[in-house]
C-alpha positions, 0 to 999 in steps of 0.5 A, a space after each residue: 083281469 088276473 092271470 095265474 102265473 102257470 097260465 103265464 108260463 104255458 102262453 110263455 112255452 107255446 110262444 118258444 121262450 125260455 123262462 127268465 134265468 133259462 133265457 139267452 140274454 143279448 149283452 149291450 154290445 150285441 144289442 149294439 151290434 145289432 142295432 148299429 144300422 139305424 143307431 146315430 149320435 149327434 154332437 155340436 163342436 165349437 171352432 173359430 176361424 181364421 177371422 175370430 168369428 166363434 162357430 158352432 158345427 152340429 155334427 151326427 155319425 152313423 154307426 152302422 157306417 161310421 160316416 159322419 155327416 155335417 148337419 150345418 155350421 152357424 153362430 147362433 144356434 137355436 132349436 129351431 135351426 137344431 130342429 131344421 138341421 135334423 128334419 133336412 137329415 131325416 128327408 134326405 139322409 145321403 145329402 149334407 144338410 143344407 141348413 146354415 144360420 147365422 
């Protein structure tokens, strides 16, 4: 199907839209700003304890409200522990994870 580029304009202008180097263009600041609510970032740390044992913690924060949440600690993390940490966090999101490997 070909559609000519007036045609284009016309569905563009009816709809309320600017053409391209007319139209308002959001900065990615705004974008995260606006975002922000369902915008998370993850993160593993590494730690030792006071006993020598090498840890590994997944962490995530919330931008919206920067609260961290952590997901779950262990010494051995696979994807599928990573995979779990994440599936608790989506089915219950005010809880901590309760995913904890070893």
């Amino acid at each position: 199907m070909n559609v000519g580029a007036s045609t284009v304009w016309e569905i563009l202008k009816e709809a309320g839209i600017d053409p391209a180097p007319e139209r308002n263009s959001r900065t990615w600041a705004t974008f995260l700003r606006n975002q922000a609510d369902a915008l998370l970032a993850c993160d593993f740390l590494e730690t030792v304890t006071l006993s020598g044992i090498r840890t590994y913690v997944l962490v995530v924060i919330e931008h919206g409200s920067r609260r961290i949440r952590v997901l779950g600690a262990t010494t051995h993390p696979t994807a599928s522990w990573i995979a779990q940490a994440a599936k608790n966090l989506v089915m219950d999101p005010e809880a901590s994870a309760t995913a904890h490997g070893s």
